[in-house]
Backbone as ProteinMPNN parsed JSONL, in Angstrom:
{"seq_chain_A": "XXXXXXXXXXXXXXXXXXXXXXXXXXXXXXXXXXXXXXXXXXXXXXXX", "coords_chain_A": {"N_chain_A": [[116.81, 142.632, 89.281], [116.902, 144.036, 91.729], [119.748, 144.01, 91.873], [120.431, 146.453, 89.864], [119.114, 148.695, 91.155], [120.474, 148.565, 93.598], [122.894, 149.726, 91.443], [122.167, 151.615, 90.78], [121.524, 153.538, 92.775], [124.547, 153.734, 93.983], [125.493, 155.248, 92.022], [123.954, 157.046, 92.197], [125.152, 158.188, 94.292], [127.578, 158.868, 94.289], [128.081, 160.34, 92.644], [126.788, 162.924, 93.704], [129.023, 163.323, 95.855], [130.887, 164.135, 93.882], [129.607, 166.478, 93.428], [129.249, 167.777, 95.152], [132.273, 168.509, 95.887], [133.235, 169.955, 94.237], [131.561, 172.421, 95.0], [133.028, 172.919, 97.309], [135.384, 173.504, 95.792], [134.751, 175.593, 94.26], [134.126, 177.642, 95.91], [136.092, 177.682, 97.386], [138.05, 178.741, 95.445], [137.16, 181.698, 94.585], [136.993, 182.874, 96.938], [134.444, 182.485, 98.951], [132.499, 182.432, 101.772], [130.732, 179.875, 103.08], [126.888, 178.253, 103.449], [125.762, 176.586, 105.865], [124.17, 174.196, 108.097], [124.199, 173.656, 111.3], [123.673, 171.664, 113.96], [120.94, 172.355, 114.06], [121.204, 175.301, 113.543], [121.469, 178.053, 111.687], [124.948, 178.685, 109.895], [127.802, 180.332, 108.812], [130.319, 179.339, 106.93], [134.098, 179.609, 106.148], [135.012, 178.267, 103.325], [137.858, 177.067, 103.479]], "CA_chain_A": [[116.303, 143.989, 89.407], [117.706, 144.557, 92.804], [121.301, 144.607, 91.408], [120.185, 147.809, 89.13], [118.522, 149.62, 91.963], [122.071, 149.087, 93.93], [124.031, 150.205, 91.183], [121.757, 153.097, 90.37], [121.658, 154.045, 94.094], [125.701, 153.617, 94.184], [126.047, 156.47, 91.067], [123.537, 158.93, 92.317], [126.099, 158.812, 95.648], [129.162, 158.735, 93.603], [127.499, 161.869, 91.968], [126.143, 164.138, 94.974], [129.994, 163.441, 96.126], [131.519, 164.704, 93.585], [129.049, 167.703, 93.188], [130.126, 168.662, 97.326], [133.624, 168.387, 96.281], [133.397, 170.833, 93.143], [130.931, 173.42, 94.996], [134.394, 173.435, 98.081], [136.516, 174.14, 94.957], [134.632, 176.669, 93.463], [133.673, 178.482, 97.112], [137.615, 178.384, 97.39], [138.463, 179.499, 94.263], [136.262, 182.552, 94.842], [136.855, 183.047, 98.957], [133.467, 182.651, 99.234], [131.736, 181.669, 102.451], [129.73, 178.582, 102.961], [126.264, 178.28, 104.32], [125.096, 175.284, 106.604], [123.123, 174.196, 109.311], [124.667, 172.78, 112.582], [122.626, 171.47, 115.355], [119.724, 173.316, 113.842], [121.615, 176.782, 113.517], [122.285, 178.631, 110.038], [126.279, 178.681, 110.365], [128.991, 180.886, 107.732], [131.917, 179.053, 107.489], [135.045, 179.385, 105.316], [135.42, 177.376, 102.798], [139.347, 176.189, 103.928]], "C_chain_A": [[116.907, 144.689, 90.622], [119.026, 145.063, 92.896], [121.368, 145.987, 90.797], [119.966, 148.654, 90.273], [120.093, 150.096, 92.732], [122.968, 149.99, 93.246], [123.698, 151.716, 90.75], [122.048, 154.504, 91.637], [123.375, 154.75, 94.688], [125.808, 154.951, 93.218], [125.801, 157.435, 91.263], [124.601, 159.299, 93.473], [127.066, 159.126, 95.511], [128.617, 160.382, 92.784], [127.657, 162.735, 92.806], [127.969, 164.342, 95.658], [131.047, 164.176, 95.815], [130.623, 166.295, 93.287], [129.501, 168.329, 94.762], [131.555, 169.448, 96.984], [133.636, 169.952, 95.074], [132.916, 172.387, 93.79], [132.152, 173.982, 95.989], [135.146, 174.24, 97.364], [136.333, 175.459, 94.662], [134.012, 177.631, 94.708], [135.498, 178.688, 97.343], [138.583, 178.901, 96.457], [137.823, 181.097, 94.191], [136.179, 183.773, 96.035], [135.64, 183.153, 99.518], [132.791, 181.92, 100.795], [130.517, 180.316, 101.971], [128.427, 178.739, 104.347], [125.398, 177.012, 104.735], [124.913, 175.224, 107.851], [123.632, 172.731, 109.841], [123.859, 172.937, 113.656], [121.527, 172.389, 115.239], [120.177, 174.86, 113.94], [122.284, 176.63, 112.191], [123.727, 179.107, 110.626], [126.652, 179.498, 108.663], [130.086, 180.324, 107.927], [133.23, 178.929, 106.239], [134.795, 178.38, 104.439], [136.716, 176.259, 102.72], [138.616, 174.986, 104.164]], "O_chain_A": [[117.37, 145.825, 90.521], [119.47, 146.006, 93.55], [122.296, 146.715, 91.15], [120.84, 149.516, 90.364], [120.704, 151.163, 92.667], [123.675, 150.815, 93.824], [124.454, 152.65, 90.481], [122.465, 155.66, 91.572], [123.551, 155.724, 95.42], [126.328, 155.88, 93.837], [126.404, 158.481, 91.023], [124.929, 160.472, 93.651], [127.69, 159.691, 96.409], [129.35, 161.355, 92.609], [128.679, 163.419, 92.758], [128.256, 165.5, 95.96], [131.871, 164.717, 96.551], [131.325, 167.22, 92.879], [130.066, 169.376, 95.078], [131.952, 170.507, 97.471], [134.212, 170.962, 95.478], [133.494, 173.41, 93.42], [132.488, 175.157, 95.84], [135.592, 175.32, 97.752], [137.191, 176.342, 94.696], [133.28, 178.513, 94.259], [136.018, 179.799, 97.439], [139.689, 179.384, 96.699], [138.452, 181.674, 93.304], [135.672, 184.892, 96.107], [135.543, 183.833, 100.539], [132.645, 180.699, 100.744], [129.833, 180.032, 100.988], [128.591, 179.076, 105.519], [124.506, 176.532, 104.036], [125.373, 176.019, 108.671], [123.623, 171.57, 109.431], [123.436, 173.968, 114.177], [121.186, 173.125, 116.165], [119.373, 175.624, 114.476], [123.074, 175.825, 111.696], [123.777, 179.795, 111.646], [125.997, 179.318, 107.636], [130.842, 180.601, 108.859], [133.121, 178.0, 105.437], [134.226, 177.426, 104.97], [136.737, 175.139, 102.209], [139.204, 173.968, 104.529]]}, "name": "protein", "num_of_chains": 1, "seq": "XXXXXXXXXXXXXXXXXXXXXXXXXXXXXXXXXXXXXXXXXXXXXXXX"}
């Protein structure tokens, strides 16, 4: 049972990875800014 949990654990991360990588593409396909939070401050930052 522990092996499942790993490999379930391993796909959702292999997932969320490639969902990051797609939302870069499609914020630079677009020129859209990006919005995230550094050291507790809302930040705009390029997508490059």
């Amino acid at each position: 049972m522990k092996d499942k949990k790993v490999s379930d654990r391993d796909k959702i991360l292999r997932g969320m990875d490639k969902v990051y990588a797609r939302l870069i593409e499609s914020k630079k396909k677009t020129n859209s800014d990006m919005i995230v939070i550094r050291d507790n401050r809302i930040m705009k930052i390029k997508a490059d």
